[in-house]
C-alpha positions as CSV (number, residue, x, y, z in Angstrom):
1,X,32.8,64.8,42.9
2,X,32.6,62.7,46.1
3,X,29.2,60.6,46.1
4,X,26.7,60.9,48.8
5,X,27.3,56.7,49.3
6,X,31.2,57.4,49.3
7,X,30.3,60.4,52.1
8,X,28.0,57.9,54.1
9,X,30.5,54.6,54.6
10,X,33.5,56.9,55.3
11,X,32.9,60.4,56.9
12,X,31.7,60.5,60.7
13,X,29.6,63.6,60.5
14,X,28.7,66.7,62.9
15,X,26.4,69.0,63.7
16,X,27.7,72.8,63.4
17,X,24.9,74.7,65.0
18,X,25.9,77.9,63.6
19,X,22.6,80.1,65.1
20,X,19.3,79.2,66.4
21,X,17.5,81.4,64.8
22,X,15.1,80.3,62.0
23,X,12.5,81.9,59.4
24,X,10.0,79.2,59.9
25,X,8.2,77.6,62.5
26,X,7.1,74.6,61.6
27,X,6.5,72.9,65.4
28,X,8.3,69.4,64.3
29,X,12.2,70.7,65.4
30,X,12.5,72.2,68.8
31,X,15.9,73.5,68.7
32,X,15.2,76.9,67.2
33,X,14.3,80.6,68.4
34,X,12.3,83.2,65.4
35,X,14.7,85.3,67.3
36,X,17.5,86.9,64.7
37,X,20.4,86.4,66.9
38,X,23.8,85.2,65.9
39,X,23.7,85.2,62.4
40,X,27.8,86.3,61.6
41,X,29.9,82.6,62.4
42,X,32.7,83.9,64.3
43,X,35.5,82.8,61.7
44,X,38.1,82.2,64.0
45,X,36.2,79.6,66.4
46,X,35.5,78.0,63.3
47,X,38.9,77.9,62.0
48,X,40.2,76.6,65.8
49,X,37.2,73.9,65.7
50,X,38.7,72.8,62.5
51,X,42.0,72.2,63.3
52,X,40.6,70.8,66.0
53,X,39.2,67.7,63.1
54,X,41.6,68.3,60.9
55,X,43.1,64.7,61.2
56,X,39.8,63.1,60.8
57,X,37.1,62.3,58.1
58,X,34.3,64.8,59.0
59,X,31.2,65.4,57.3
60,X,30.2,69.0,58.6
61,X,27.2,69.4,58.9
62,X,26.2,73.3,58.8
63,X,22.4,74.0,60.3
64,X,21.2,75.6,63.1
65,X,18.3,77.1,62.7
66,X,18.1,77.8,59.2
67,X,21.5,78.2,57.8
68,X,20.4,80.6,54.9
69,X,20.2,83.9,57.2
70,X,23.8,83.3,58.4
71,X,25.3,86.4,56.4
72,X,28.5,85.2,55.8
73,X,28.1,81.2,54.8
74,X,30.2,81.8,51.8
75,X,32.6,81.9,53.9
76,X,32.5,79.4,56.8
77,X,31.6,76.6,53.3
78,X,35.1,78.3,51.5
79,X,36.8,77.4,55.1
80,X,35.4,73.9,55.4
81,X,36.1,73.1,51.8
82,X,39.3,74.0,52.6
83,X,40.0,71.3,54.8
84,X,41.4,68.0,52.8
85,X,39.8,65.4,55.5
86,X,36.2,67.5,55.4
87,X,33.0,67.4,53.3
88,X,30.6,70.3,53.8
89,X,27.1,69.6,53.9
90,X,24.2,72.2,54.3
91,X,20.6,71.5,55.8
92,X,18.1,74.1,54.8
93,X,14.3,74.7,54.6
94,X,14.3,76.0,51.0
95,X,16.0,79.3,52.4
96,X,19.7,78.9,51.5
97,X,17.7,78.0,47.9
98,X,16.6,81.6,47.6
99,X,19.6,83.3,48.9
100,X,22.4,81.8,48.0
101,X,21.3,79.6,45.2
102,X,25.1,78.8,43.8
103,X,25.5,76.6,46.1
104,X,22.9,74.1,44.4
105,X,25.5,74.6,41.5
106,X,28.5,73.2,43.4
107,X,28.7,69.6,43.2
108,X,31.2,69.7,46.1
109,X,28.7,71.0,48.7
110,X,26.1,68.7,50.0
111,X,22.9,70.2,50.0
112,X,20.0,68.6,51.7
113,X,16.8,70.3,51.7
114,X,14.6,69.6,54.4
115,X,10.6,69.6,52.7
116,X,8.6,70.5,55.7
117,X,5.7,68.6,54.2
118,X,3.2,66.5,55.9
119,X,0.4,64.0,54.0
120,X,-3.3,64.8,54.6
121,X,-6.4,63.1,53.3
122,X,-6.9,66.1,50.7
123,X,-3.1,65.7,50.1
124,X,0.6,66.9,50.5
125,X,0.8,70.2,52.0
126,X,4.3,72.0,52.4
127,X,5.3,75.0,54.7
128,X,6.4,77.9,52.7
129,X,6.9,79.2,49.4
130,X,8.9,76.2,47.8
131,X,6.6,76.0,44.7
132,X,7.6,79.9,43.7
133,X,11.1,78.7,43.7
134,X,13.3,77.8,40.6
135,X,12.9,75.0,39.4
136,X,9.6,74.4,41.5
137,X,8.8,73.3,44.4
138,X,11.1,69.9,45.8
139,X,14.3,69.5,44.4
140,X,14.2,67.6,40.6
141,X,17.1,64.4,40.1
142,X,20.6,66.2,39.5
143,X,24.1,65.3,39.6
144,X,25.1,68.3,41.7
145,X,24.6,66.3,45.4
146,X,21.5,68.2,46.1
147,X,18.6,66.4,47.9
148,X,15.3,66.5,49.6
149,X,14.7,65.0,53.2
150,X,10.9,64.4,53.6
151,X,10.2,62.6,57.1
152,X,8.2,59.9,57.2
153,X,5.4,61.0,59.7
154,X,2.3,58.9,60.9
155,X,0.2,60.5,58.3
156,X,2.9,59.7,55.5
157,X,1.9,56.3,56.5
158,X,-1.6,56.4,56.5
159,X,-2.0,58.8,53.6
160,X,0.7,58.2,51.1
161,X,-0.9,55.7,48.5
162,X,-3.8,58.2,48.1
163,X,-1.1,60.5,46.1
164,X,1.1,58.1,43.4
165,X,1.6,61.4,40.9
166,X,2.9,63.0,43.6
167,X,4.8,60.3,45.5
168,X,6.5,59.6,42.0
169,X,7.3,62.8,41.9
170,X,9.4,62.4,45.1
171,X,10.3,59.0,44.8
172,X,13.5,59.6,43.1
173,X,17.3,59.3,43.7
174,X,17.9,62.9,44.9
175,X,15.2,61.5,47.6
176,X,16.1,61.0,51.2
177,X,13.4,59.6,53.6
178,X,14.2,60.0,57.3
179,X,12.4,58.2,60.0
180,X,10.1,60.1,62.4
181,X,11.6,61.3,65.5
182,X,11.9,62.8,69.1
183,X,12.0,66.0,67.8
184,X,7.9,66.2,67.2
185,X,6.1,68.0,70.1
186,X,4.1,64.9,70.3
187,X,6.1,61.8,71.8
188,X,2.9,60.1,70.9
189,X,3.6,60.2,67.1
190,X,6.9,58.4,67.5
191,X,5.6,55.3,69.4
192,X,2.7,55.0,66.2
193,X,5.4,54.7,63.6
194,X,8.5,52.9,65.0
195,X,10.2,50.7,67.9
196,X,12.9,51.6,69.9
197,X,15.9,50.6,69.1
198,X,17.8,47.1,70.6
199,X,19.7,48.1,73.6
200,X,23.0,47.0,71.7
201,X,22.4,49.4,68.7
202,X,21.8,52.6,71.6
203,X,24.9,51.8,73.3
204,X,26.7,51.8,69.7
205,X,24.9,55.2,69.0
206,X,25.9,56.6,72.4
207,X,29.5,56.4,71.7
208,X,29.4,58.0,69.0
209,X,25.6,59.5,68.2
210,X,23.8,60.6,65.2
211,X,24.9,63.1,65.4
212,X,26.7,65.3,68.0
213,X,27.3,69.0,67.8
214,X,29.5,71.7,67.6
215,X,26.8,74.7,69.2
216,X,28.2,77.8,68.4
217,X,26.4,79.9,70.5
218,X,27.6,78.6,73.5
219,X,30.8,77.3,72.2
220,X,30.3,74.0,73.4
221,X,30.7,69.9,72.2
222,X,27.0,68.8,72.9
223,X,26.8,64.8,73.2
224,X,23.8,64.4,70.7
225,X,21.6,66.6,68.5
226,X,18.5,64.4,69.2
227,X,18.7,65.1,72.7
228,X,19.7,68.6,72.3
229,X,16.7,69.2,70.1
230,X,14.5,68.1,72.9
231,X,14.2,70.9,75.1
232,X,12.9,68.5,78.1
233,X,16.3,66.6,78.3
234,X,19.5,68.6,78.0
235,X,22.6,66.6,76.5
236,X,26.0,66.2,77.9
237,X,27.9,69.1,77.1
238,X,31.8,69.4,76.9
239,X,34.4,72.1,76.3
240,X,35.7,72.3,73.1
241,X,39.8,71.1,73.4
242,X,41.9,69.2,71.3
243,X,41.9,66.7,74.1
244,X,38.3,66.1,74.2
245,X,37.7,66.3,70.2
246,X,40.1,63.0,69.5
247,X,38.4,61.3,72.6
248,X,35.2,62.0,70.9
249,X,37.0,60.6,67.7
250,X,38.3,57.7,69.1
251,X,34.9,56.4,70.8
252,X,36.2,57.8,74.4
253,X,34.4,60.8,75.4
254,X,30.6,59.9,75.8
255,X,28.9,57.3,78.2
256,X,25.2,55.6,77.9
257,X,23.4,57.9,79.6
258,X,19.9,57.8,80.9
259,X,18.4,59.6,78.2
260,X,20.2,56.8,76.0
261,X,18.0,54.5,77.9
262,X,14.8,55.8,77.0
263,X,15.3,57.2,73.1
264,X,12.9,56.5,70.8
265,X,15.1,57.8,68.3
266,X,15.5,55.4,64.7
267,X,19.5,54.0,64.7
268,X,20.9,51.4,61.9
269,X,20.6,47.9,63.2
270,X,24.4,47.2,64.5
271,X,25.5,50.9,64.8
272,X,25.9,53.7,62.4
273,X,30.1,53.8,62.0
274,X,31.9,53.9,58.9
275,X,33.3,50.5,57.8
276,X,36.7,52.0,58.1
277,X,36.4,52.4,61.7
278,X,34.6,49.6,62.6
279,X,37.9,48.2,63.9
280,X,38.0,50.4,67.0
281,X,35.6,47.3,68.2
C-alpha cells in the first residue's frame, strides 16, 4: 500500500472533473450545478487522457461535483488503477460512502472525504446525513488511506477551543486540514484568515498549479481548479493533445496570468513540486 506521504513528495496530481452535478449545496464550492447531467464517464476519453499521462507520476484526482452519482466509477477507478505511473484518489461529500462503500475497503484508493462542517458558538454543525452513516459520522483512524478534509474557516478560528471532545475527535492522523479559500461566496472570509501568497511562491504555483484539471464535460485541460471554481474568473483552457499534456508536464504550457496576480489562494512556501522534480529549476 502506497502512503499518503509517499503520494504527496512524488505524484503531481490532477483534477478529473468527471460531472458537475452534485447532491448537495453547501455554498462554499462554486463549481457545481444540482443539475443531474453527465453522470456515465465516457470510458474512452478517459482511456485516451490516460495514455495521454501514462509516462508520468499522476495522482488522479476523481471529483466533480460529487463523484458518488457517477454510475459507472467502478470503472473509470479499475482503469486508473490500471495504470503503473497512476494513483487514484476520490473526493466525496460522504456520498461515494453510501453508495459505493468498498472503496473505503481498498487500501489502494485514496479516499478523502470532504466534512462540509463549519464551527458555531453552539458547536460543530455538518451538512447532511454523515452521522446515520457506518461507522458514524467523520471518518475514524484506519490503515485503508481514507481521510477527512475539514477546512479551516474563520469561525474554525474563532470557535474551535470551545469544542476539545469534539476537536479530539478530529484531531487524528486520518485528519487533513485545508486552508480557507477562493472558493467561499464571500472573498471577505479569505482576507480574515490568511495572506496572500509571496509573488515567488504564485509564479511557482502558476507553472504548474494546485491543481489543474481534466473537465470532462467540455473535454478540455483547464489551467487551475481554483480559478475554475470561481465562476467570476474563467481559467485558461487548452485542448487536450499529447503535445500540450507533456508541456504541462514539463512546466511549459501555463503563464502567470492576471488572475495569478491577484489569488488569495494558500500555496506551500517555495512551491508545491515533488522533490523529484525539483530539478526542472
Amino acid at each position: 500500500m502506497i502512503t499518503l506521504k509517499e503520494i504527496q513528495q512524488n505524484y503531481l496530481a490532477i483534477d478529473f472533473f468527471m460531472s458537475m452535478s452534485c447532491n448537495k449545496d453547501c455554498h462554499y464550492c462554486t463549481s457545481y450545478t444540482l443539475e443531474m447531467r453527465n453522470l456515465t464517464v465516457d470510458m474512452d476519453f478517459l482511456k485516451q487522457t490516460l495514455d495521454y499521462l501514462k509516462n508520468y507520476k499522476i495522482r488522479v484526482c476523481l471529483l466533480g461535483g460529487e463523484p458518488g452519482l457517477i454510475k459507472n466509477l467502478d470503472d473509470v477507478i479499475a482503469e486508473v488503477k490500471s495504470r503503473p505511473n497512476h494513483v487514484c484518489s476520490v473526493l466525496s461529500n460522504s456520498f461515494v460512502r453510501k453508495r459505493y462503500p468498498h472503496i473505503l475497503k481498498d487500501p489502494d484508493i485514496l479516499y478523502v472525504e470532504h466534512n462540509i462542517l463549519d464551527f458555531y458558538e453552539d458547536g460543530i454543525k455538518k451538512l447532511g446525513n454523515l452521522d446515520r452513516l457506518e461507522p458514524y459520522g467523520f471518518i475514524q483512524p484506519n490503515d485503508y488511506n481514507n481521510y477527512n478534509l475539514c477546512v479551516k474557516t474563520p469561525n474554525y478560528f474563532k470557535y474551535k477551543d470551545k469544542f476539545p471532545e469534539e476537536m479530539i475527535k478530529l484531531n487524528h492522523k486520518n485528519t487533513m486540514w485545508k486552508s480557507f479559500n477562493g472558493r467561499t461566496p464571500n472573498k471577505d472570509d479569505v482576507t480574515a484568515v490568511h495572506e496572500q501568497a509571496a509573488e515567488i511562491d504564485r509564479k511557482m504555483c502558476a507553472a504548474f498549479p494546485m491543481v489543474p484539471v481534466i473537465n470532462f464535460e467540455t473535454r478540455k485541460l483547464v489551467h487551475c481548479s481554483k480559478k475554475f471554481a470561481n465562476n467570476a474568473i474563467h481559467s485558461k483552457t487548452f485542448d487536450i493533445t499529447q503535445e500540450n499534456i507533456d508541456k504541462m508536464m514539463n512546466f511549459r504550457l501555463f503563464k502567470y496570468e492576471n488572475y495569478c496576480k491577484t489569488c488569495m489562494e494558500w500555496v506551500e512556501p517555495k512551491g508545491h513540486f515533488p522533490l523529484s522534480n525539483m530539478r526542472v529549476y
